[in-house]
C-alpha positions as CSV (number, residue, x, y, z in Angstrom):
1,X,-17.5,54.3,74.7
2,X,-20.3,56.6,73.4
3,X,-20.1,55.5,69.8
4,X,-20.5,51.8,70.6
5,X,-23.3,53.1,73.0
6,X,-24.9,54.7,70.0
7,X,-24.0,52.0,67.3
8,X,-25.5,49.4,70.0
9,X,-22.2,47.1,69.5
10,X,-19.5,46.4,71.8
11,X,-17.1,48.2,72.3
12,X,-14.3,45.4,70.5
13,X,-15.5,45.9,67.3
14,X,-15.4,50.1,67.6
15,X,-11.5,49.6,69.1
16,X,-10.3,46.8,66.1
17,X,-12.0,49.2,63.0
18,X,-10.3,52.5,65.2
19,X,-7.2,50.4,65.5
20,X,-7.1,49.5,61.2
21,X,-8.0,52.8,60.7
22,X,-4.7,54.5,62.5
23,X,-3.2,51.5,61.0
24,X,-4.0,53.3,57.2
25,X,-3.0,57.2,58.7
26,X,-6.7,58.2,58.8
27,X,-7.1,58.6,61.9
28,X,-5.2,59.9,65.2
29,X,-4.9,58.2,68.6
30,X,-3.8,60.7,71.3
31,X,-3.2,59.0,74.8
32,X,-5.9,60.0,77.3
33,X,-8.0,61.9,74.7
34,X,-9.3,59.1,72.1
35,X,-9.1,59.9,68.4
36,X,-9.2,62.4,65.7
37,X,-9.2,62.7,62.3
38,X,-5.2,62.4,60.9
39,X,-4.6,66.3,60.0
40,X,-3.1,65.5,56.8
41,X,-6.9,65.2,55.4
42,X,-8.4,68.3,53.9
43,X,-12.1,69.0,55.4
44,X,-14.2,67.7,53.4
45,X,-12.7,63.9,53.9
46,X,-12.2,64.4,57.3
47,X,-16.1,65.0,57.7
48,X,-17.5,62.1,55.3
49,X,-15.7,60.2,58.2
């Protein structure tokens, strides 16, 4: 996972905040692809992400 890599954590940590944050609509999980921002966000949000 490149932003564990890049955060120099595990990768557990990256998957629980990925999982609270679909958990709370801000974020998109698409199956074989990773995640996105939800697209009910306008921009700006989306990139203070």
């Amino acid at each position: 996972m490149q932003l564990a890599r890049q955060l120099g954590v595990s990768q557990t940590p990256i998957r629980e905040a990925l999982g609270r944050l679909e958990a709370e609509g801000l974020v998109v999980k698409t199956h074989l692809v990773g995640y996105s921002v939800a697209p009910q966000l306008s921009a700006p949000i989306g990139r203070a992400l």
